[in-house]
LONU-374860 format. One record per residue (C-alpha): residue in one letter; x, y, z. Coordinates in steps of 0.05 Angstrom, whole numbers, plus 5000, padded with zeros to 4 digits. Example, Ala and Ser with C-alpha at 12.3 -4.5 7.8 and 13.67 -1.06 7.14 Angstrom:
BEGIN
a524649105156;s527349795143;
END
This chain:
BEGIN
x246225656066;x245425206125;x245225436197;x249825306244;x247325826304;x249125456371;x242525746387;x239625076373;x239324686434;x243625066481;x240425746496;x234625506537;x240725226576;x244725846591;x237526226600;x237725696660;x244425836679;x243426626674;x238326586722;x242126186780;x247126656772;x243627406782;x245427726831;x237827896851;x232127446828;x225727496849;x220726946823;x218527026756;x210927346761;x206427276712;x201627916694;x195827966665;x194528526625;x188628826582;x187628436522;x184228616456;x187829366453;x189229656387;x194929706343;x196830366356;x203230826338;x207431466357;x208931836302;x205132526290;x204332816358;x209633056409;x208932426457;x213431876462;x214031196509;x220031146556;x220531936557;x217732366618;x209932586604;x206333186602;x199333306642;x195733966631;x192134316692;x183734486694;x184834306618;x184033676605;x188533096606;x193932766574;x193632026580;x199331486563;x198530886533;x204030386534;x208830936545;x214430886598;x213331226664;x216831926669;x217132596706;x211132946688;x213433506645;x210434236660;x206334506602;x198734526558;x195534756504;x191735376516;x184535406490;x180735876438;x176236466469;x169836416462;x171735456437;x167934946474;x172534496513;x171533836509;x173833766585;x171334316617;x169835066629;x174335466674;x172135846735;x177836336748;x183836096715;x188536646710;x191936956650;x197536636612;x203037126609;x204637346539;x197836936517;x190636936529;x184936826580;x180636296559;x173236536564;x166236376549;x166035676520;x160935126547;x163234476581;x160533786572;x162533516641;x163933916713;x167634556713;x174734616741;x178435126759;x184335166711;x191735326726;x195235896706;x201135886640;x206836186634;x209236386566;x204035946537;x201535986464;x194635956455;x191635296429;x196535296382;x198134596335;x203734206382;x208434646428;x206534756493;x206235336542;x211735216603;x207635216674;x201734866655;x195034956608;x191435616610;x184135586635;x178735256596;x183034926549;x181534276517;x182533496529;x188233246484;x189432456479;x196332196465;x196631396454;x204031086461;x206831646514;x207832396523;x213932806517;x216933266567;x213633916566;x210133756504;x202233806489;x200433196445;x200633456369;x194633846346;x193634186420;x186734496423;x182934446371;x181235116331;x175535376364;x175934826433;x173534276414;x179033686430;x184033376396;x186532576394;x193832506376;x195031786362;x203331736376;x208832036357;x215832196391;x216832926412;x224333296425;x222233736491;x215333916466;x216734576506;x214535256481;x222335406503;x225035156444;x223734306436;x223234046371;x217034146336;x214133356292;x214533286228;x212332566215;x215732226144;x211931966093;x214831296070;x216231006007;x215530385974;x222830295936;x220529595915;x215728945940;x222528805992;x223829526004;x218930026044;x223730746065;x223231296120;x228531826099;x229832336155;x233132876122;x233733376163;x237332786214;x240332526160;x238131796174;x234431246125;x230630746155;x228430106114;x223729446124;x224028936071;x216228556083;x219127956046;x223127706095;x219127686165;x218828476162;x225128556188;x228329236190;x234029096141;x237529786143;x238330416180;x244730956163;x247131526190;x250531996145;x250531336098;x253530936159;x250130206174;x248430286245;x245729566236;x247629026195;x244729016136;x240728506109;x242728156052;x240127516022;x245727295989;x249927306061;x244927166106;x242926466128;x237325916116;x234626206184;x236326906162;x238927016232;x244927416217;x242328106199;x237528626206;x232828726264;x226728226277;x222128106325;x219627426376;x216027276426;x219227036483;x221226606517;x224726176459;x222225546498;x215025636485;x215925666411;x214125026402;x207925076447;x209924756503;x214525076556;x217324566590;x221224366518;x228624606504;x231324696442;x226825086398;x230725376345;x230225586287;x223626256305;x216726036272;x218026246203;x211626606207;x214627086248;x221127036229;x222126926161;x215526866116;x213027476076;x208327996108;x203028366076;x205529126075;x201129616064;x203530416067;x197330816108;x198931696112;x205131586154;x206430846174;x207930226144;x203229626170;x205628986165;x201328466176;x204127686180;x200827086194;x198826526249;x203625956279;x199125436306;x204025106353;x205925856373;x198826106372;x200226836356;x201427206288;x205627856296;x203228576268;x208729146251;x206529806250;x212830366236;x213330996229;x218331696227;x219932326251;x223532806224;x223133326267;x224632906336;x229932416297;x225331876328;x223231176291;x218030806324;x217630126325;x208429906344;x209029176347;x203228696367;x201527976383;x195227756377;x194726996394;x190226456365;x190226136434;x190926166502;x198426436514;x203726726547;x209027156528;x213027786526;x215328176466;x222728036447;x225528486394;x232828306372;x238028786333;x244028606302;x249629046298;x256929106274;x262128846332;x267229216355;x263229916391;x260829926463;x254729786493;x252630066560;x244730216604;x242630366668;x244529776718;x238429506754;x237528966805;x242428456775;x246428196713;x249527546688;x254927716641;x255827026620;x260727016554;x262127756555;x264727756631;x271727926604;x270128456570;x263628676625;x264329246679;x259429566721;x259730336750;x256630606806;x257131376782;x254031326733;x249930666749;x251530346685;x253829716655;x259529716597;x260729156554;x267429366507;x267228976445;x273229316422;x276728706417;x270828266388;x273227666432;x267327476461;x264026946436;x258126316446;x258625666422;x253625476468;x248426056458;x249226406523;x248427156528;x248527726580;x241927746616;x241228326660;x235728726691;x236229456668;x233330086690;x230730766659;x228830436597;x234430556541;x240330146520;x245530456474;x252130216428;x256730696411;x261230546346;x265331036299;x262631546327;x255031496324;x251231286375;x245030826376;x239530816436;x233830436425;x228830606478;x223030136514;x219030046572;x222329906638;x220329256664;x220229026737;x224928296749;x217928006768;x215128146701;x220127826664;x218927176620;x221526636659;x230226566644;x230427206613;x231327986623;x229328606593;x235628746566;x240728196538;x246828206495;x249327636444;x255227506412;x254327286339;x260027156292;x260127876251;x254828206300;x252228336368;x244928246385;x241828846422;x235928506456;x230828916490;x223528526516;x216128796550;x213028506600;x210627676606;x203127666592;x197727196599;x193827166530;x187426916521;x184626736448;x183727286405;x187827756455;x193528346441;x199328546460;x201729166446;x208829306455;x213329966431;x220430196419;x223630686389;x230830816362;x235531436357;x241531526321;x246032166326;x252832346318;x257332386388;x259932986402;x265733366416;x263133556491;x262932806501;x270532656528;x271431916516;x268631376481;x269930836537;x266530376587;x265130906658;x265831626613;x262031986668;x260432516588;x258231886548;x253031696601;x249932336607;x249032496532;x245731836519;x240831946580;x240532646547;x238432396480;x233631846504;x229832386550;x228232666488;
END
């Protein structure tokens, strides 16, 4: 089928446009970051980017990587008597209540005094004690972000000796009664079908690796919360369904910058088959090199059943000198709401009919109960948003996919870290990192993670400034 996406030549354009028009712009920065990381997922311990992390006290620490910032949460894993800690030996820590001194034990760096627990559990696998690690306990590594309260999954090792959680998204984490992980083992349903089910949230998650690894269904309760991808009613540019991924911005596509008009995405990232592979509980998919683009894209996905989280690894890796941010774009049925913390500024451009903007809560609401909007000429909302989540609300499920927070002077140059399009049959849900200065043979890790629940009854109103609405979905992506 051919294309006819107005995307063509025009959305460079409005990009322009949107950026005359914010009501705060600072000059588009450009930042450098640490090249060459890792591809790295959350998905088996209790940590999770965007959400608030954990630190433990004279036991260790509990680094984030790529995470979003957050209120450190209160709460460690208590150590063996008698382990060797990986961080260090305590000098006096007092007792956890309801738990256990940690004594004896050698250290392998300084000794530090340790902080005291309160309810804690005693190096127990995940949960951790509220009021901070008991003494002598040991170092526990989570990469992609912590959770609130939570020790990173595995806690002290048995006997001391640390433990490295790579990922995973944690619900509270707490000893007081958070969610404990339970990561999903996928399935390969066919060469165009890899599947996360999350029964106990009653969610399926799917990514077809024949076409650009897109995600090409997720269901609630056997609800599309996305559209689905089909090939038989998708376009030549299959740009109607499912969620992919770009780099951005669009103008660079073709290598040079300064060019408009770059449309259709590099098939390589876009389109073309990735290499799948299924490794304990992710699915890697690996696809290949544009030259004009100079990156290829790697996927790496994963599930849990326990937090209800899906996490979303992705990673450019350029061929050449580059710059971009990562741009991941959702399509999803018309007619719900969309809403997210209001930041600095925000263009509405073709949704300003159907846009407002509260100041308790600080939110913006776009109501596509009518499905009006639309964009012959490509533009979008651009908008600067805060706290890191944006949500859609339709039939009564409600969708957050969560991200890094991203300062206006990060942002790749016309764009935002949150922008909405409207297609004809969906809405994009657009969500991007941080711009970045590549060199060859450079990475750039980027990660977000979606949540889907049911709304309920406590919640008073489905509608754009529902003081209820706004705090359950800040609720759910604190999680």
């Amino acid at each position: 089928m051919a294309s006819n996406d107005p995307r063509k030549a025009s959305r460079q354009n409005s990009g322009l446009d949107n950026r005359m028009a914010r009501i705060t712009r600072r000059s588009v920065g450009k930042l450098a970051i640490v090249t060459g990381v890792g591809s790295v997922i959350l998905a088996c311990s209790s940590s999770n980017p965007g959400s608030t992390g954990a630190t433990t006290t004279g036991g260790g620490t509990s680094t984030n990587v790529g995470g979003g910032a957050g209120t450190k949460g209160t709460g460690g894993s208590a150590a063996q008597v008698g382990g060797t800690s990986a961080a260090a030996t305590a000098t006096g820590g007092s007792l956890a209540t309801g738990g256990q001194p940690a004594t004896g034990g050698t250290t392998t760096s300084t000794p530090t005094t340790g902080g005291a627990s309160t309810g804690g559990t005693p190096a127990n696998t995940g949960g951790a004690a509220t009021g901070g690690a008991a003494t002598g306990g040991s170092s526990a590594t989570a990469v992609g972000g912590s959770a609130t309260g939570g020790a990173a999954t595995g806690g002290a090792a048995t006997g001391g000796s640390s433990a490295t959680a790579t990922g995973g998204a944690a619900t509270g984490g707490a000893a007081t009664g958070g969610a404990s992980s339970n990561p999903v083992t996928p399935t390969m349903v066919s060469g165009s079908d890899y599947r996360f089910t999350l029964t106990a949230c009653q969610v399926v998650f799917d990514v077809n690796p024949q076409v650009g690894a897109r995600i090409s269904g997720l269901t609630l309760n056997g609800t599309n919360i996305i559209v689905p991808y089909v090939a038989s009613t998708d376009n030549a540019d299959s740009s109607l369904s499912g969620s992919t991924f770009w780099t951005s911005p669009q103008s660079a596509w073709d290598g040079n910058i300064s060019t408009t008009g770059d449309w259709p995405p590099p098939v390589e990232i876009n389109k073309n088959a990735y290499t799948a592979s299924i490794t304990g509980d992710h699915v890697i998919l690996t696809g290949t090199a544009n030259a004009n683009l100079g990156a290829s894209i790697t996927k790496d996905l994963s599930a849990d059943a326990g937090t209800c989280w899906i996490t979303l690894l992705y990673t450019i890796k350029a061929t050449k000198g580059i710059q971009a941010a990562p741009w991941e774009v959702t399509r999803v049925p018309r007619g719900g709401l969309a809403f997210f913390p209001s930041g600095t500024s925000m263009t509405p451009g073709p949704l300003a009919a159907n846009t407002t903007t509260t100041t308790t809560p600080a939110m913006v609401w776009f109501n596509d109960a009518s499905q009006s909007a639309t964009s012959p000429s490509g533009a979008k909302l651009v908008a600067d948003g805060t706290g890191g989540w944006l949500a859609y609300a339709l039939g009564g499920n409600l969708f957050i996919k969560k991200f890094t927070d991203v300062q206006p002077s990060s942002f790749a140059p016309g764009e935002g870290d949150v922008e909405i399009y409207p297609g004809s049959g969906y809405l994009e849900l657009e969500v991007q990192g941080v711009y970045t200065t590549l060199t060859t043979g450079g990475s750039l890790p980027w990660t977000t993670q979606w949540r889907v629940v049911a709304i309920p009854s406590t919640v008073t109103a489905v509608e754009a400034g529902n003081a209820t609405l706004a705090t359950f979905a800040a609720q759910q992506a604190a999680l």
